[in-house]
C-alpha positions, 0 to 999 in steps of 0.5 A: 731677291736682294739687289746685287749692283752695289755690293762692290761699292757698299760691301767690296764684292765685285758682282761677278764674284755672287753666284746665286741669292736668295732670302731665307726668314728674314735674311738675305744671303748671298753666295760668293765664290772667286776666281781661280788666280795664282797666289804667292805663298807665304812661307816659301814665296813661289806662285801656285794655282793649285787648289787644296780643298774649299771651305764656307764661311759666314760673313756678316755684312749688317742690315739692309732695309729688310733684314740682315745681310749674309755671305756664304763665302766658299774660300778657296784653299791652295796648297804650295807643290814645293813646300807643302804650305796650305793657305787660304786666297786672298779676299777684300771684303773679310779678314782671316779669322772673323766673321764681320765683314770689313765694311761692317766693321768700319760701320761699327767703328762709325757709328762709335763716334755718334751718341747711339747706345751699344744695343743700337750699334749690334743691333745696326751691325747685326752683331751682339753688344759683347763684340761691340764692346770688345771692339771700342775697347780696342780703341786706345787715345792716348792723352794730348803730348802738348797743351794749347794756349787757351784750355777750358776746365769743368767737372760733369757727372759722369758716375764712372769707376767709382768715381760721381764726377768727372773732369772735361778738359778742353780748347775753346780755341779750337773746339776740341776736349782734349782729354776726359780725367777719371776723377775730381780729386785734388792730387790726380788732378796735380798729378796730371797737369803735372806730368806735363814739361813745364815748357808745355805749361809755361805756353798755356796763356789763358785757363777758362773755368768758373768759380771752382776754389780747386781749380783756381788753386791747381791751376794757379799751381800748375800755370802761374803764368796763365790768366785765369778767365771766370766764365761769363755766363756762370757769373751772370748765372749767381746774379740771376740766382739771388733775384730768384731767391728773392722772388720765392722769399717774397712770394711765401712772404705776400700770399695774395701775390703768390700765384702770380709770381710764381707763374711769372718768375721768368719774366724777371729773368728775361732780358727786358728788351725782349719782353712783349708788351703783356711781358711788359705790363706783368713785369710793372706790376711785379715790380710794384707789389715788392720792393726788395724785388724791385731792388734786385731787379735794379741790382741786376739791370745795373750789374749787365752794364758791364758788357758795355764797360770797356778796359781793365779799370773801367771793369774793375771800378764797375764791379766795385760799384756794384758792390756798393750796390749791392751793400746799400739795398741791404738784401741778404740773398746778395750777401754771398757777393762780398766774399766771392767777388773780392777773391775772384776780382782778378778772374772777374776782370778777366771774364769780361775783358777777353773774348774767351769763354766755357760755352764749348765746354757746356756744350760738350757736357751737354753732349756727354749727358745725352750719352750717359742718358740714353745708354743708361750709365756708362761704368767703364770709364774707359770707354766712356772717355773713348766715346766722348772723344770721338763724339768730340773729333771734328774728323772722328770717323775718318780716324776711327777708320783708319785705326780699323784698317790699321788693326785689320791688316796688322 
């Protein structure tokens, strides 16, 4: 026998209004029954008590911990003496016309803003994916009215309407995606920002992104007066890839040392006051039996002293000195640097003079991907951006509510 001292507080019904309870193959069900109570009409506004006729509905309340949860609610009708307008009681646990319960829908919405498939959310609500679906594509957020001082751009694969990749916009300030874009293509891009006042995208102060020629070009476009910031970790991340391009040259290049610098490759890239003593001595020996190694190793080790170069110029000199670094060691896989970094050199400068960075941003890519993952692929891209920015909302669940109840009673 299922318990009945909460049902008001998890499920609106008060405990008086349960007149028996019992569990058939699984499920539990209750019956519910309120009392008599005058009723104003709708069409002519007198008060009634009389009663028309009673008809059981089927309401869904979710799960429990041992099977699904059902009312048969015997819904009392009443019948206005002066205009002859029949109408149904007033209830606060189901809307007119649907089966869900009010507290089951709100879970329904809840569990919307969490990286869970539609099977398990039906599955939690005791109702089918189709409703599930129906129910999120209710959910419409419009695009930000306003852009922030600070904005992080990047691309994720997101497979969506046609379309492999997709675009996160998001505040790095405030840790919040602003908007999701459907697509990765030059002119929706223009013709996104551009809708924007361009008293809104004179405000934007700082653009976060890394070193896509697109963006740097849209963005140098759109928001001429902003600083474009390249994004520290993606710059390190170009350093360490042409280490690790001479790591595999050299081990195809001395077989006998093959299998050791295969095994050991992350030692190069771990930061060397964190390496353990044998860490230690694995990475003496590396660096002995390659000289272009070697001079990688040293090339990167001398480009992280930028952290700790302060100012403008200071920054600026530095990376111009790496470059001659990096000339001199004559290693082919540092090549690409000579034209990347002069063309970047504004935005280099950037990355390592402001506090800002893309690290939110790949955070919340992270998040998307998990979601893509565990739903097997989210085609419609209109509810996948709905799930990312409720994912996303530090107060998600309560404005998801509030738009339920908000649609319920309207």
């Amino acid at each position: 026998m299922p318990t009945t001292d909460y049902t008001e507080f998890l499920h609106n019904v008060k405990q008086e209004f349960i007149t028996n309870s019992y569990e058939l193959d699984g499920t539990f069900i209750f019956d519910i029954e309120l009392p008599v109570t005058p009723h104003i009409c709708p069409k002519c506004g007198e008060t009634t008590e009389r009663i028309k006729d009673y008809r059981i509905r089927t309401v869904k309340f979710g799960k429990v911990q041992r099977g699904p949860l059902i009312g048969k609610y015997r819904q009392r009708r009443y019948i206005c003496p002066h205009c002859k307008h029949s109408f149904a009681e007033n209830n606060p646990f189901v809307r007119k016309h649907m089966q869900l319960s009010i507290t089951n829908i709100k879970m329904l919405f809840n569990k919307l803003t969490e990286s869970v498939t539609y099977t398990a959310i039906a599955k939690e609500c005791d109702t089918s994916i189709t409703t599930v679906l129906r129910y999120c594509s209710m959910i419409t957020i419009p695009k930000p009215k306003t852009l922030p001082n600070v904005i992080g751009i990047d691309e994720f694969k997101g497979n969506a309407e046609g379309y492999q990749y997709q675009v996160n916009l998001t505040n790095p300030d405030t840790h919040e995606i602003l908007d999701i874009l459907p697509k990765r293509d030059t002119q929706a891009l223009i013709r996104y920002f551009a809708s924007f006042k361009h008293k809104d995208r004179v405000q934007v102060k700082f653009i976060v992104m890394d070193m896509s020629i697109q963006f740097k070009r849209i963005m140098e476009a759109l928001f001429p007066h902003a600083h474009i910031i390249c994004d520290r970790y993606h710059v390190c991340r170009l350093v360490d890839w042409a280490v690790e391009r001479v790591r595999k040259r050299e081990q195809h290049k001395l077989a006998v040392y093959s299998r050791m610098l295969k095994q050991n490759r992350r030692v190069l890239m771990k930061h060397p006051d964190h390496l353990t003593e044998a860490e230690h001595i694995k990475l003496c020996e590396i660096l002995r039996i390659s000289e272009d190694i070697r001079k990688a190793y040293a090339l990167k080790l001398s480009f992280r002293k930028i952290f700790s170069t302060y100012g403008k110029q200071g920054i600026a000199a530095h990376l111009t000195h790496w470059l001659e670094l990096v000339k001199a060691s004559g290693l082919k896989e540092f090549n690409n640097f000579f034209t990347s970094f002069p063309a970047w050199m504004t935005q280099l400068t950037n990355a390592f003079l402001l506090p800002y960075s893309n690290g939110y941003t790949e955070g919340t890519n992270n998040k998307i991907k998990v979601l893509k993952r565990i739903s097997y692929g989210l085609r419609h891209f209109g509810r996948f951006r709905v799930r990312i920015l409720l994912l996303s909302k530090k107060n998600g669940t309560n404005h998801t509510y509030d738009w339920c109840q908000r649609r319920l009673v309207g």
